[in-house]
C-alpha positions in Angstrom: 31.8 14.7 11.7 31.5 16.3 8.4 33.6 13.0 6.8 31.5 10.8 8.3 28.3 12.1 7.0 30.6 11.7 3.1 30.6 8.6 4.3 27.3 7.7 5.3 25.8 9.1 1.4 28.7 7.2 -0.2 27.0 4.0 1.2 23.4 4.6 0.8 24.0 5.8 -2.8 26.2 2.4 -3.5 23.1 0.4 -1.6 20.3 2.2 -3.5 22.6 0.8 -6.9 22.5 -2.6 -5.8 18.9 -2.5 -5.4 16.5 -4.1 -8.0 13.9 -1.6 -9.1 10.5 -3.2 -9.8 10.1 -2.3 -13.7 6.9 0.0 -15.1 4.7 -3.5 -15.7 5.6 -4.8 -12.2 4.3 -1.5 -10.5 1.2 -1.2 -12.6 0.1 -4.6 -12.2 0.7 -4.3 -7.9 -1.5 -1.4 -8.3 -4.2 -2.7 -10.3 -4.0 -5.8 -7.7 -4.0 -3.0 -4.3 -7.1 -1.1 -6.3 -9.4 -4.6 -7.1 -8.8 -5.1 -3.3 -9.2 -1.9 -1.9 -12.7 -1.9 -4.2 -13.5 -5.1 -3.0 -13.4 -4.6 1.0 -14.8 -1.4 0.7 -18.5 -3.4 -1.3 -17.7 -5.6 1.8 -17.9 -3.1 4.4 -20.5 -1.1 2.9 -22.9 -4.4 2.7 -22.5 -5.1 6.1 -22.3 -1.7 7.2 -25.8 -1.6 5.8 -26.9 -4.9 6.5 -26.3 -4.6 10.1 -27.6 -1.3 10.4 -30.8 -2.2 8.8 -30.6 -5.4 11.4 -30.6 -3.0 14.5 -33.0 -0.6 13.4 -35.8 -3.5 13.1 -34.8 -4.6 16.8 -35.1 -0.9 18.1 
């Protein structure tokens, strides 16, 4: 039991070498890209949010 847990780290620390690690630019710039979008469906949904609410308090 105890040598196949060894075992089992061994491999995930040679896999987590072979990955390729986005660099400090490549992070910032998915983040900036996630924030502009997060920004812009939240203006969406807060326009229509308002918009239709405004829309079904004229009909009642």
């Amino acid at each position: 039991m105890f040598k196949r847990i060894v075992q089992y780290l061994r491999n995930s620390r040679a896999e987590l070498a072979r990955v390729t690690w986005p660099t400090r630019d490549e992070v910032v710039q998915s983040t900036q890209a996630t924030l502009v979008f997060v920004i812009i469906t939240a203006l969406f949904l807060l326009f229509a949010d308002t918009t239709l609410g405004n829309l079904i308090g004229l009909l009642t």
